[in-house]
MDAnalysis code that builds the backbone (N, CA, C; Angstrom):
import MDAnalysis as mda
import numpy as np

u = mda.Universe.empty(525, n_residues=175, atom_resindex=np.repeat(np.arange(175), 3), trajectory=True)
u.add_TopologyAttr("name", ["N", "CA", "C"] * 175)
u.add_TopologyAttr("resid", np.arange(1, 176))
u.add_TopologyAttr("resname", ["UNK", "UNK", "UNK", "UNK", "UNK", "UNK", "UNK", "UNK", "UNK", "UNK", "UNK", "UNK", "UNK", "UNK", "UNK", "UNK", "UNK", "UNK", "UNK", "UNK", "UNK", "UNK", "UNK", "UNK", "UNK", "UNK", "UNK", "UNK", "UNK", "UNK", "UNK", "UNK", "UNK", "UNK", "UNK", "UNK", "UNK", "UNK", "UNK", "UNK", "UNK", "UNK", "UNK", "UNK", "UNK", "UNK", "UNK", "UNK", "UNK", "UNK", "UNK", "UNK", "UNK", "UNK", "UNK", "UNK", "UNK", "UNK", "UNK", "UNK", "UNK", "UNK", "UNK", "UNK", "UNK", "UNK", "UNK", "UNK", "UNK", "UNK", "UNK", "UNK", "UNK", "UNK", "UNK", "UNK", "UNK", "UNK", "UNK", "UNK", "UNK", "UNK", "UNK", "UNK", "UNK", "UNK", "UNK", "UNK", "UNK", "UNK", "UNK", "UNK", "UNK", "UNK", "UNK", "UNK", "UNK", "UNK", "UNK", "UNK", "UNK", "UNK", "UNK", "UNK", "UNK", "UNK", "UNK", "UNK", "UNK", "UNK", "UNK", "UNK", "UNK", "UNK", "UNK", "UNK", "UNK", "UNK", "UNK", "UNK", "UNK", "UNK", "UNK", "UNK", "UNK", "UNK", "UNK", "UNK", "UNK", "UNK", "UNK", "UNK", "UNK", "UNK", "UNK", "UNK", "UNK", "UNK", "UNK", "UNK", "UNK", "UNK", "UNK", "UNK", "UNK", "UNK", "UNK", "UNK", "UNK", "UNK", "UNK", "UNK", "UNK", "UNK", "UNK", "UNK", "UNK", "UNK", "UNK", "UNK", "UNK", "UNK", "UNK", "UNK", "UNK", "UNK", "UNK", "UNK", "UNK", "UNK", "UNK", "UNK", "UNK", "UNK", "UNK"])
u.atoms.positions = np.array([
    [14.687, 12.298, -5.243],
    [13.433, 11.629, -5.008],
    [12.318, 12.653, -5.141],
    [11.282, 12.260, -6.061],
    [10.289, 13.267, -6.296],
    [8.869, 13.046, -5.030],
    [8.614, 13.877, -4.562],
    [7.617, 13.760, -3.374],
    [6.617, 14.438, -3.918],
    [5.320, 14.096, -3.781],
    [4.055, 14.771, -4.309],
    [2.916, 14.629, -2.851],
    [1.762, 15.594, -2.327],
    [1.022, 15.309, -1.651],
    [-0.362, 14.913, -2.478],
    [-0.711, 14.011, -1.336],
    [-1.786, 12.849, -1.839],
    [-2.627, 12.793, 0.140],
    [-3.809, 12.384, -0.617],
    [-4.770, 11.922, 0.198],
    [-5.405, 10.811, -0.031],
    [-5.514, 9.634, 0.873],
    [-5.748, 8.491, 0.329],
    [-7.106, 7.769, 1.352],
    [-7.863, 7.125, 0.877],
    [-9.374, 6.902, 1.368],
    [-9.161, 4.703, 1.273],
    [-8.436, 4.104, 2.200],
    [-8.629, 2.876, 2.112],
    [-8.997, 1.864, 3.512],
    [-8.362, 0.494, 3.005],
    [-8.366, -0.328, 4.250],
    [-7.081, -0.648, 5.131],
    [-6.610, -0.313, 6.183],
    [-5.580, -1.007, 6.554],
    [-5.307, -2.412, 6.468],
    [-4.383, -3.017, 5.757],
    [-4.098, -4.356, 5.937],
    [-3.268, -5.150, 6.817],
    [-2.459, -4.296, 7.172],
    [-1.480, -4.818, 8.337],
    [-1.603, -4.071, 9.605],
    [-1.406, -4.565, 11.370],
    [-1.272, -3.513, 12.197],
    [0.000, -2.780, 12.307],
    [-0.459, -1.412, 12.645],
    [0.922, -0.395, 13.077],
    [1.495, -1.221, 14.029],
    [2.674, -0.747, 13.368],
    [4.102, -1.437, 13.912],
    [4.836, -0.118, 14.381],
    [4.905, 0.049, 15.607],
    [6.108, 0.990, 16.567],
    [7.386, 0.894, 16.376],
    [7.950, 1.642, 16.293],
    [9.695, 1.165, 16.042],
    [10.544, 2.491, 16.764],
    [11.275, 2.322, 17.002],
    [12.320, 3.639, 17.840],
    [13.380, 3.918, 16.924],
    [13.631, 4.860, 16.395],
    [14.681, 5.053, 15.931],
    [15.452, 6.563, 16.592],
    [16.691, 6.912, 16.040],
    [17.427, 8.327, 16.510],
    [16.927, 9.282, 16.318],
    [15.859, 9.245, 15.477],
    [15.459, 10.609, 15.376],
    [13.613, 10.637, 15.917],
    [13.572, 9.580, 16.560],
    [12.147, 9.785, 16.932],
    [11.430, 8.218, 16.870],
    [10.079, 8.251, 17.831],
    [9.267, 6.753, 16.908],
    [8.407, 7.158, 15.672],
    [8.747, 5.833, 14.824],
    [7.874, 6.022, 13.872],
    [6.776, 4.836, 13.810],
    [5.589, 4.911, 13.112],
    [4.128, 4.183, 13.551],
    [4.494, 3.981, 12.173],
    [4.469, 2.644, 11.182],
    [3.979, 2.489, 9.820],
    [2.759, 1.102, 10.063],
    [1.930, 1.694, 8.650],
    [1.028, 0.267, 8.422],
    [1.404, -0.015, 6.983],
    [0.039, -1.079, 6.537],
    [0.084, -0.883, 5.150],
    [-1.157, -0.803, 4.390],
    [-1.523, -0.261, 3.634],
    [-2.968, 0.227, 2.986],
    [-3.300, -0.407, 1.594],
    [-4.512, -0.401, 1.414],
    [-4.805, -0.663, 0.168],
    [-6.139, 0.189, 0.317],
    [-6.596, 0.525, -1.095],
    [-7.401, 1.654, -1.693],
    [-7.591, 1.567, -3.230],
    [-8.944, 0.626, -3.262],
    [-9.390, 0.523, -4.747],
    [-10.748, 1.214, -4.705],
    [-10.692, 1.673, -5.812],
    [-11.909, 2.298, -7.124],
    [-12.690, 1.375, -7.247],
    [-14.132, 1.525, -7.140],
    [-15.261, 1.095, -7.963],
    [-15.763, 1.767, -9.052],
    [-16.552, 0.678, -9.589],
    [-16.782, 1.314, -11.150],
    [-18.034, 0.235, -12.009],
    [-18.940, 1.172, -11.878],
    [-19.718, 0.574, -12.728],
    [-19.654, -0.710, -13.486],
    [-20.069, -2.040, -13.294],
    [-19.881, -2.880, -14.540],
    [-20.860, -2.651, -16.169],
    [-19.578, -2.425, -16.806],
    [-20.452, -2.138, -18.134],
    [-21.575, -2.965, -18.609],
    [-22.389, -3.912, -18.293],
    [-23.043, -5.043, -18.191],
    [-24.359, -4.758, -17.383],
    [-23.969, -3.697, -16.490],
    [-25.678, -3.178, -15.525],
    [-25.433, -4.077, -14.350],
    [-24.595, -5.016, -14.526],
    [-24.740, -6.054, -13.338],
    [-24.423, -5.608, -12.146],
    [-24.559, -3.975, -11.360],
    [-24.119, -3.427, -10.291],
    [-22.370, -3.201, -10.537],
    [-21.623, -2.991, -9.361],
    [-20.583, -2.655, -9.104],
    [-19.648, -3.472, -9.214],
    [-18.395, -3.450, -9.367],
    [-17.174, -4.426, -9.531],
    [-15.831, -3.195, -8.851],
    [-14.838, -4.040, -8.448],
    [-13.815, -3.205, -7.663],
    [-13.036, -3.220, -8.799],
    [-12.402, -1.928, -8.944],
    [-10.947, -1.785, -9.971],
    [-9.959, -2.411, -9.315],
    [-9.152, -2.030, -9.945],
    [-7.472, -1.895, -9.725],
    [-7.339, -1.365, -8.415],
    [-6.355, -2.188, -7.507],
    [-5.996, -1.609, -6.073],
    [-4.721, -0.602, -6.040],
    [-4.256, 0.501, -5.173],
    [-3.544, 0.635, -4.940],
    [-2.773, 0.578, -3.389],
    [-1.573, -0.069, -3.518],
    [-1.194, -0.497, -2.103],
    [-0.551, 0.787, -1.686],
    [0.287, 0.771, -0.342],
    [1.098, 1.749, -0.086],
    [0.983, 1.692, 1.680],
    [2.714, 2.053, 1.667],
    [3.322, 1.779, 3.458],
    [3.062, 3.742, 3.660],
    [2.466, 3.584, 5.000],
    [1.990, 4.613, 5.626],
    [3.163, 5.041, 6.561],
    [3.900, 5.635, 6.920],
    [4.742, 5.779, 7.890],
    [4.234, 7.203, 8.565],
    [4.253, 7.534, 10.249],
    [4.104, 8.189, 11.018],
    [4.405, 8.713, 12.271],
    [5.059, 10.003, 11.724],
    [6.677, 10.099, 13.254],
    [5.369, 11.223, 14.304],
    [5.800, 11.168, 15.460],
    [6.160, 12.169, 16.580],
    [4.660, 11.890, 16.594],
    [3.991, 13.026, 17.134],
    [2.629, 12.689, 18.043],
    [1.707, 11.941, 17.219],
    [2.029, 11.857, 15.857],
    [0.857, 11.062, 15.157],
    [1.134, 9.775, 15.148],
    [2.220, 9.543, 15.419],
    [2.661, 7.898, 15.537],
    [2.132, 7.129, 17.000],
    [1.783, 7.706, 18.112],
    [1.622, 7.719, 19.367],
    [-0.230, 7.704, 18.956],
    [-0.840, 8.618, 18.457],
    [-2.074, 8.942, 17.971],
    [-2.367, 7.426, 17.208],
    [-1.714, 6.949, 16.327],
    [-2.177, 6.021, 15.355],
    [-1.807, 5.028, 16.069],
    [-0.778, 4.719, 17.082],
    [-0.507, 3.024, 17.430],
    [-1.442, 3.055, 18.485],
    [-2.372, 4.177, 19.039],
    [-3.327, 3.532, 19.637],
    [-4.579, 3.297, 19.320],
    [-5.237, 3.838, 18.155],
    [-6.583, 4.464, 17.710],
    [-6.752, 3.379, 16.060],
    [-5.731, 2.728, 15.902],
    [-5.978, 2.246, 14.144],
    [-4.831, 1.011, 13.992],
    [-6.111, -0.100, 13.423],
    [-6.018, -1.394, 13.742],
    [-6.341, -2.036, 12.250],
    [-5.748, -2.994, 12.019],
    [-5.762, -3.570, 10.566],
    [-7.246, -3.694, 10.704],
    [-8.349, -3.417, 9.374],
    [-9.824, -4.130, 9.271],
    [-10.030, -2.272, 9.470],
    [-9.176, -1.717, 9.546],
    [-10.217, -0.423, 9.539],
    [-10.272, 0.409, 8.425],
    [-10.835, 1.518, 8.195],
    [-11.001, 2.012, 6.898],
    [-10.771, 3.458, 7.572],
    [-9.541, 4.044, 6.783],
    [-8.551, 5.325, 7.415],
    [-8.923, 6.232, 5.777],
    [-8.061, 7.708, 6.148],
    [-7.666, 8.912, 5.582],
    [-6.774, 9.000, 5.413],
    [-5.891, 8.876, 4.922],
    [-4.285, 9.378, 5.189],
    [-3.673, 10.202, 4.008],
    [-3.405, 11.175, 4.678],
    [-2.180, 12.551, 3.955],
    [-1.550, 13.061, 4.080],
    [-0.224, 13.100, 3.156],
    [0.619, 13.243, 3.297],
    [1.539, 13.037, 1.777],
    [3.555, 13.453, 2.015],
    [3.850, 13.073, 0.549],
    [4.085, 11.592, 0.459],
    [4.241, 11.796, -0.798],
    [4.057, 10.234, -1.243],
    [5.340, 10.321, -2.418],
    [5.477, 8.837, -2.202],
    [7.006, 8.919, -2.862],
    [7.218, 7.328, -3.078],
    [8.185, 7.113, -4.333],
    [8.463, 5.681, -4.775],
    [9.937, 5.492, -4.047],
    [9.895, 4.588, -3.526],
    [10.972, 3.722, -2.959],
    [11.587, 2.436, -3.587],
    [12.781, 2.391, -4.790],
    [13.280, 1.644, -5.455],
    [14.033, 0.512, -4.430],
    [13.964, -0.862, -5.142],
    [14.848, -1.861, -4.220],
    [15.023, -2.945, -4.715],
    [16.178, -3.773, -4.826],
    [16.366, -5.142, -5.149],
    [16.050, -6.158, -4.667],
    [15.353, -7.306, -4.974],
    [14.476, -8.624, -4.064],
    [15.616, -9.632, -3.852],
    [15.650, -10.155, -2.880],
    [16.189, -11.524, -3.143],
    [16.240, -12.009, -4.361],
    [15.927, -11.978, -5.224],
    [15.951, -12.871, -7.003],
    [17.048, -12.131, -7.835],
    [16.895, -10.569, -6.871],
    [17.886, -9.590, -8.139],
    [16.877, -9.163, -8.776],
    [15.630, -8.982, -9.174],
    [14.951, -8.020, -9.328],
    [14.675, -6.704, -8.866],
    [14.726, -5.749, -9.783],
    [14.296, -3.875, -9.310],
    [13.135, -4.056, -8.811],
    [12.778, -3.726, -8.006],
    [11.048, -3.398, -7.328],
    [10.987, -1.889, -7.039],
    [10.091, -1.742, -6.864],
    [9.480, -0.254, -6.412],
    [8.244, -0.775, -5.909],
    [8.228, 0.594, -3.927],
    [6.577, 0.525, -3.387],
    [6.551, 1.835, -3.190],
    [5.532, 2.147, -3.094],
    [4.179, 3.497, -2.764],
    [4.691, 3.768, -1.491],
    [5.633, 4.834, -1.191],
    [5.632, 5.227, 0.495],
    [4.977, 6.667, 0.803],
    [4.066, 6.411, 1.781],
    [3.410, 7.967, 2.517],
    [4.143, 8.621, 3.437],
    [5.177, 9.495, 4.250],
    [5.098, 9.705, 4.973],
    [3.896, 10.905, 5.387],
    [3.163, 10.699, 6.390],
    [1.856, 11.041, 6.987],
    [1.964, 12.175, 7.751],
    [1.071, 13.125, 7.392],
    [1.149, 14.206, 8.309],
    [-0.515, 14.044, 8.806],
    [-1.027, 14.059, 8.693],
    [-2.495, 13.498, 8.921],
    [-3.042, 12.018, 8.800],
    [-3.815, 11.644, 10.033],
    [-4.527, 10.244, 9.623],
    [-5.869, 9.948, 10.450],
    [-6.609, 9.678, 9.840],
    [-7.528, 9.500, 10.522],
    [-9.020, 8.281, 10.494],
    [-10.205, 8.044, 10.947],
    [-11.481, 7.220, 10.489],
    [-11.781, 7.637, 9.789],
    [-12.321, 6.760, 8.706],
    [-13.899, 7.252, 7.475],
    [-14.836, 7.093, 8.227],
    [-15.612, 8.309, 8.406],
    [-16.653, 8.475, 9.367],
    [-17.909, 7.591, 8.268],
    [-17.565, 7.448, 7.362],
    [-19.026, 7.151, 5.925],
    [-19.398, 5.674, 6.921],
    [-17.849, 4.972, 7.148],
    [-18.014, 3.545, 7.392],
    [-17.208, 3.495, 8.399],
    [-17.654, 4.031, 9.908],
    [-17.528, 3.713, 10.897],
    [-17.660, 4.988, 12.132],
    [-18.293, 4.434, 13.187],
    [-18.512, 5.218, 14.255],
    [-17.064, 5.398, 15.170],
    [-16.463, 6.374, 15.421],
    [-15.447, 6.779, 16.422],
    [-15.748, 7.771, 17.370],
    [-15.292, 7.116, 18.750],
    [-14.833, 7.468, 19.751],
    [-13.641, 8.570, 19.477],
    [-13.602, 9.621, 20.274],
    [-12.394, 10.643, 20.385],
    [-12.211, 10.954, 21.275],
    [-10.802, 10.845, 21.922],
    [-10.153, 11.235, 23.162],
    [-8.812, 12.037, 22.722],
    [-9.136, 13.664, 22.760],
    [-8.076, 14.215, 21.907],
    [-7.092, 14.259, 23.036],
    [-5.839, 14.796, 22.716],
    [-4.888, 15.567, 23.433],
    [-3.964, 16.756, 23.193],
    [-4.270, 17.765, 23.998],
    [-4.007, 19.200, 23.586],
    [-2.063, 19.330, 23.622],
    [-1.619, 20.118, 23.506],
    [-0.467, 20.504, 23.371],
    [0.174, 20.161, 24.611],
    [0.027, 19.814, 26.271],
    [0.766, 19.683, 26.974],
    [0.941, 18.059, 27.049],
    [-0.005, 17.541, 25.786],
    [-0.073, 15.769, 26.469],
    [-0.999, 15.196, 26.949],
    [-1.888, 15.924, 27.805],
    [-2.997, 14.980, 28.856],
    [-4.541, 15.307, 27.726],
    [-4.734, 13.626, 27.911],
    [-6.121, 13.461, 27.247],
    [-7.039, 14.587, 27.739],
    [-7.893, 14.707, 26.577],
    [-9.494, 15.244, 27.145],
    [-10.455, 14.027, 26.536],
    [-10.760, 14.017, 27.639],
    [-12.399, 13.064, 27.092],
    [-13.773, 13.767, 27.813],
    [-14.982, 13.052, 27.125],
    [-16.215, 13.290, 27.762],
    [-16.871, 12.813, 28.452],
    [-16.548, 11.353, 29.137],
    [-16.884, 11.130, 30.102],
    [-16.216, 10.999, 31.361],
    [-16.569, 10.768, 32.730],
    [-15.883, 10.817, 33.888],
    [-14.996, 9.541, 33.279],
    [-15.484, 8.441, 32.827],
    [-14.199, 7.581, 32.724],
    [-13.621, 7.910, 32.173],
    [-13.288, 8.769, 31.035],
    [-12.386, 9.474, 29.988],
    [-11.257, 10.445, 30.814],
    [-12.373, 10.771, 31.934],
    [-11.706, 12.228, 32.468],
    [-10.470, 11.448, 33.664],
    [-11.139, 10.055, 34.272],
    [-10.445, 9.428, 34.893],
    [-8.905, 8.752, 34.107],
    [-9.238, 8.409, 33.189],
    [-7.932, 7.894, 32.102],
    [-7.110, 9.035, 31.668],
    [-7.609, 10.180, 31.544],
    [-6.371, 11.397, 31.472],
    [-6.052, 12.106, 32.550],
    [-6.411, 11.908, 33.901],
    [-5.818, 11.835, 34.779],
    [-4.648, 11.277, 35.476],
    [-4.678, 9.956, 34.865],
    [-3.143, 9.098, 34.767],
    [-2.297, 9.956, 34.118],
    [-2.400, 10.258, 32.690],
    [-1.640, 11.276, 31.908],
    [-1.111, 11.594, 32.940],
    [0.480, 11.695, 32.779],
    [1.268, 12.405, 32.892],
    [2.189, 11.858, 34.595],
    [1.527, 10.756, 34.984],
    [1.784, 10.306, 36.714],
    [3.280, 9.421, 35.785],
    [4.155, 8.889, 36.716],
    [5.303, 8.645, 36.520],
    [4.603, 6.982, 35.661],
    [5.412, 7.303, 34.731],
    [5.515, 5.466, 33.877],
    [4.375, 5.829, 32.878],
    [3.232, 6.570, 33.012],
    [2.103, 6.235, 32.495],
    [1.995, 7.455, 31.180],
    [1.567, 6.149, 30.051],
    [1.786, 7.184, 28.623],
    [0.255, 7.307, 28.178],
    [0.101, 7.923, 27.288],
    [-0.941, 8.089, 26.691],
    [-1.452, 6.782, 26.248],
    [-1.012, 6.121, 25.536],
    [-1.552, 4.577, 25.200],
    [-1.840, 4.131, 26.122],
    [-1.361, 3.654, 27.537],
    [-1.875, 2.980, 28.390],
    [-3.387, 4.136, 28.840],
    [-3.586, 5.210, 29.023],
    [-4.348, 5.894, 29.499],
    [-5.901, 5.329, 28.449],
    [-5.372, 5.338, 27.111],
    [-6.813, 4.873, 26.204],
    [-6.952, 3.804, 26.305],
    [-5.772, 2.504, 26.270],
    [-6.264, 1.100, 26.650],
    [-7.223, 0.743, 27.580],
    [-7.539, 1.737, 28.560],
    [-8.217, 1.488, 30.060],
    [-9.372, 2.434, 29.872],
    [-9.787, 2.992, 28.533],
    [-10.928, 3.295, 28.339],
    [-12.394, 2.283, 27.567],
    [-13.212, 2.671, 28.050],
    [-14.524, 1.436, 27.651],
    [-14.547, 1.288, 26.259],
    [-15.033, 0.195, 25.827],
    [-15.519, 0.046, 24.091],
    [-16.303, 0.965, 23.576],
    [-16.913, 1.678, 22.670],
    [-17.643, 2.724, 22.426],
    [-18.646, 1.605, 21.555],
    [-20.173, 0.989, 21.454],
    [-21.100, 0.404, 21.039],
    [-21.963, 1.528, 20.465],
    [-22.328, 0.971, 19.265],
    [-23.695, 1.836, 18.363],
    [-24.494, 2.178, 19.547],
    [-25.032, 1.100, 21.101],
    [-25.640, 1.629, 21.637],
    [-25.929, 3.360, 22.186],
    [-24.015, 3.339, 22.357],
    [-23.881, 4.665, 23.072],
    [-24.448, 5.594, 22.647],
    [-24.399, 5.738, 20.867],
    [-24.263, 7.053, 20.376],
    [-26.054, 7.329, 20.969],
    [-26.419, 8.982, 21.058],
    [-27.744, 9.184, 21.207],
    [-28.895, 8.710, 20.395],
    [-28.560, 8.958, 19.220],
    [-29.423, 8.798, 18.169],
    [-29.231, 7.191, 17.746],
    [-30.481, 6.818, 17.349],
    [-30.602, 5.383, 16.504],
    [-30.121, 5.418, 15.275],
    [-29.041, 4.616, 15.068],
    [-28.802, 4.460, 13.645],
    [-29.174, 3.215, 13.310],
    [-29.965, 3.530, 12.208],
    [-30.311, 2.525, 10.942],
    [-29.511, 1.671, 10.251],
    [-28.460, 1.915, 9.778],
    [-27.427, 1.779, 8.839],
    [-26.031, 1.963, 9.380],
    [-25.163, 1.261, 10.565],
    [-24.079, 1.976, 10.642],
    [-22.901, 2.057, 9.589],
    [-23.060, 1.224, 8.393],
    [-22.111, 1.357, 7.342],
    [-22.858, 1.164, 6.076],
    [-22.776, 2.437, 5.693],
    [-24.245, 2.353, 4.533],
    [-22.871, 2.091, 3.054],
    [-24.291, 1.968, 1.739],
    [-23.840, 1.295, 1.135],
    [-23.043, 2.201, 0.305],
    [-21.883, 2.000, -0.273],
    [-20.686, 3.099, -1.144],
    [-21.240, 3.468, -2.385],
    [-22.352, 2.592, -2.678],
    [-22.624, 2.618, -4.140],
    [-23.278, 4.165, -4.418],
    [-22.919, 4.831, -5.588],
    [-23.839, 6.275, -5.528],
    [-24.818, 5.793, -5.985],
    [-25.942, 6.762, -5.555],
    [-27.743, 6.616, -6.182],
    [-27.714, 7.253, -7.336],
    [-28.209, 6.847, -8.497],
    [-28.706, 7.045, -9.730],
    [-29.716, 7.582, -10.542],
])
């Protein structure tokens, strides 16, 4: 199996799905990531050709992504990438686009995020007292990191300091 690294700029279409297996959990979604391109016509922009592809994500990034990234969002993801051959119900060969992920993250272009990191022993850091209160659970008996961010507030354009104009400006380049 030939593996190549790739970095990929799309939309999630499906939510991460958790799964346990023997050698660890793994977090997969599924992505799509099309090209724009000029219409030869002047008539503004038109979307190319999509490319799909299953994201898969073991050990702390899988824990990182099943809490932080939700179908409708627009992610980073890198990592190798590799074709996965298979027969359909019909008896047809198929082949899909698989990532496994060493990195993933928001497109900051088109969207505001909240960050509640966590350092090497496990327990959140955040910046506010409620942040600081939710990684305080970290680590009390039963209580995981996911439950610790579920019980953190919504983050609203209000919060950020500055007024934004535009929170998802437009992709098109200026000319």
């Amino acid at each position: 199996m030939f593996e190549t690294s790739m970095t990929v700029v799309g939309n999630v279409i499906t939510d991460p799905i958790v799964r346990r297996t023997a050698t660890g959990d793994v977090c997969s979604f599924r992505m799509a990531s099309n090209s724009r391109r000029r219409n030869p016509d002047g008539d503004g922009w038109v979307d190319d050709k999509t490319l799909y592809l299953t994201v898969s994500c073991w050990r702390r990034l899988s824990s990182g992504v099943a809490a932080s990234v939700e179908k409708g969002h627009v992610v980073i993801a890198s990592g190798n990438v590799h074709t996965s051959e298979y027969v359909n119900r019909d008896g047809e060969r198929r082949a899909t686009l698989e990532m496994n992920a060493a990195h993933v993250g928001h497109d900051l272009v088109r969207s505001i995020v909240k960050v509640c990191g966590f350092p090497m022993d496990g327990a959140l850091v955040g910046s506010s007292d409620e942040d600081s209160d939710a990684a305080e659970e970290v680590g009390a008996a039963g209580t995981t990191v996911e439950d610790a961010v579920a019980g953190l507030p919504p983050v609203r354009a209000s919060d950020v300091d500055e007024e934004i104009a535009d929170p998802v400006p437009s992709m098109e380049p200026a000319l």
